[in-house]
C-alpha positions as CSV (number, residue, x, y, z in Angstrom):
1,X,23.9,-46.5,-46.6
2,X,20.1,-47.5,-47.5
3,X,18.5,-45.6,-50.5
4,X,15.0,-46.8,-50.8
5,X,13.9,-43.6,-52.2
6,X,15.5,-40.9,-54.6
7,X,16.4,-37.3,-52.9
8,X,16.8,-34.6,-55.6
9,X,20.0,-34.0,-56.9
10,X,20.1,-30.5,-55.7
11,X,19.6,-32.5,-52.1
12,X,22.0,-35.0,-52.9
13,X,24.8,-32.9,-53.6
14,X,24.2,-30.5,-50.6
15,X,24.3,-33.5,-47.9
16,X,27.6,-34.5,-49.7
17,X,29.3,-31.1,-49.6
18,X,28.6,-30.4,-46.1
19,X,29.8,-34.2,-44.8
20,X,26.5,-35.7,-44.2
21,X,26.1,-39.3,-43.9
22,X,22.4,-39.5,-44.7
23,X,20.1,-42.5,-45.7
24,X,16.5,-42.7,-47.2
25,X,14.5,-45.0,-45.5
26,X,10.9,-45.8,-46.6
27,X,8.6,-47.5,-44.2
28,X,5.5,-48.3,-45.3
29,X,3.9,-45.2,-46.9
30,X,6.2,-42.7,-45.3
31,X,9.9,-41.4,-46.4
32,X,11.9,-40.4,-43.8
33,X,15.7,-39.1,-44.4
34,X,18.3,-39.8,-41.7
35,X,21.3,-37.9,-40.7
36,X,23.5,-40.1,-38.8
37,X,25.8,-38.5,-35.8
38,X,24.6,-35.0,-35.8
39,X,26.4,-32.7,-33.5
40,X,24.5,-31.6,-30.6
41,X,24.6,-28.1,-29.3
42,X,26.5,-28.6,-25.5
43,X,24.2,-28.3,-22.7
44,X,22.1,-31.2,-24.0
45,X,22.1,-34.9,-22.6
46,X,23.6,-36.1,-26.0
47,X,26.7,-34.5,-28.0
48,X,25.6,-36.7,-31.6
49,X,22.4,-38.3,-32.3
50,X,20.7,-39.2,-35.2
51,X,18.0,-36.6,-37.0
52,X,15.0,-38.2,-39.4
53,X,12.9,-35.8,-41.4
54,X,9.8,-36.6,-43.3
55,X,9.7,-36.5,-46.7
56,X,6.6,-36.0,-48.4
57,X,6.2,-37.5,-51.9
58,X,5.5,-33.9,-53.5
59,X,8.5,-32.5,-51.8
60,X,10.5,-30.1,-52.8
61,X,7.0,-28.4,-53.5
62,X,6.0,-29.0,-50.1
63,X,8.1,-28.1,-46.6
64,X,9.7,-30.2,-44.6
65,X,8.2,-29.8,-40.9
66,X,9.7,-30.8,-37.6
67,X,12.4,-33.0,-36.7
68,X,13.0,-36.2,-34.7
69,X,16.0,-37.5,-32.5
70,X,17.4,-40.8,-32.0
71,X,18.5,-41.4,-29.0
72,X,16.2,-38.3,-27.6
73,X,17.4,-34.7,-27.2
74,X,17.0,-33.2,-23.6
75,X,18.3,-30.6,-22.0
76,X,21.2,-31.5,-19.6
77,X,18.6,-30.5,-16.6
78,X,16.3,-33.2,-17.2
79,X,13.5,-31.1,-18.6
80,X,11.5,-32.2,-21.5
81,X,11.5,-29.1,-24.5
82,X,7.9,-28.1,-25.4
83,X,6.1,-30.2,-27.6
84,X,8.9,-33.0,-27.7
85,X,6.9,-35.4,-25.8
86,X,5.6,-37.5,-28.8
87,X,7.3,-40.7,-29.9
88,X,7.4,-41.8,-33.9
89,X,8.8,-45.4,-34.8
90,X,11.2,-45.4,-37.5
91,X,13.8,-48.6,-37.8
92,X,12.1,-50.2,-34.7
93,X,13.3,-47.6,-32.7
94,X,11.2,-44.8,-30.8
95,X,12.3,-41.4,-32.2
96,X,11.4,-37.9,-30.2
97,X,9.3,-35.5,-32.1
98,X,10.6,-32.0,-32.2
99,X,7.2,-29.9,-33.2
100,X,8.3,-26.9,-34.7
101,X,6.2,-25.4,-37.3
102,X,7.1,-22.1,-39.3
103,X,5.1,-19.7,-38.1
104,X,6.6,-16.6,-39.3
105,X,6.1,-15.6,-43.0
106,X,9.5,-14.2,-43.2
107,X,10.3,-18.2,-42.7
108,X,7.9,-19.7,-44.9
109,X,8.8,-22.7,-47.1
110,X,9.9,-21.0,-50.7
111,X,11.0,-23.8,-53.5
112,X,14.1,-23.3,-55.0
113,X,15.3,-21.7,-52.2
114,X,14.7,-24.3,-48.9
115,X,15.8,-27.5,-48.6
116,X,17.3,-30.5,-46.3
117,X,20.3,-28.2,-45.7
118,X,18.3,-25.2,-44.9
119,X,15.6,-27.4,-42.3
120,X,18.7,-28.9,-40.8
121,X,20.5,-25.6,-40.0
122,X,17.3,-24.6,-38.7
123,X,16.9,-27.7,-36.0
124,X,20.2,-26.5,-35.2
125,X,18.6,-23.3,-34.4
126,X,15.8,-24.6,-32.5
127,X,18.3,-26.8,-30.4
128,X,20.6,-24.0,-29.8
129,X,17.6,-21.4,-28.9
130,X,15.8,-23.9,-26.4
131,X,19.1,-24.7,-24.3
132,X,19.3,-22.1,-21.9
């Protein structure tokens, strides 16, 4: 597994406990973190794919925001999600861009308290919300 760039430790030894197998990739001047062979909700095209999220160099102080799918995420009917049309290269590979922002203040991005974990379980939400 690559690591070409430090998560925290707090980070580190969430992924761990919960059976991630996760790899920091740095590309140019981005940092993206990948979960490898996430479980898709059913009712979705894939049942695993990867997940990438963008890490910004003053992170944990600032939130992590959407998420992105390799191979894509689409509903079993075809239909592409809102605002999932967008592609972002990472590895060589075309990744789909989930844009989900959060919106609510009782969901705002609090240090100490959000995380990797805590973004993941919410793409979980997103994916498990959007497949009706």
């Amino acid at each position: 597994m690559r690591r070409d760039f430090q998560m925290p430790q707090e980070d580190v030894e969430m992924l761990d406990s919960n059976d991630f197998q996760w790899e920091t990739v740095k590309e140019g001047k981005k940092q993206w973190l990948i979960v490898r062979g996430c479980q898709i909700p059913k009712g979705y095209n894939q049942s695993v794919a990867d997940v990438a999220l963008l890490i910004e160099s003053n992170y944990p102080s600032t939130e992590i925001d959407m998420a992105y799918f390799y191979p894509a995420v689409l509903p079993a009917n075809g239909k592409t999600p809102k605002n999932c049309g967008s592609k972002q290269p990472i590895e060589g590979k075309q990744w789909q861009r989930w844009s989900r922002h959060r919106k609510n203040p009782q969901l705002d991005w609090i240090e100490g308290v959000h995380n990797v974990v805590t973004h993941l379980n919410q793409v979980r939400g997103w994916l498990e919300r959007e497949v009706v």
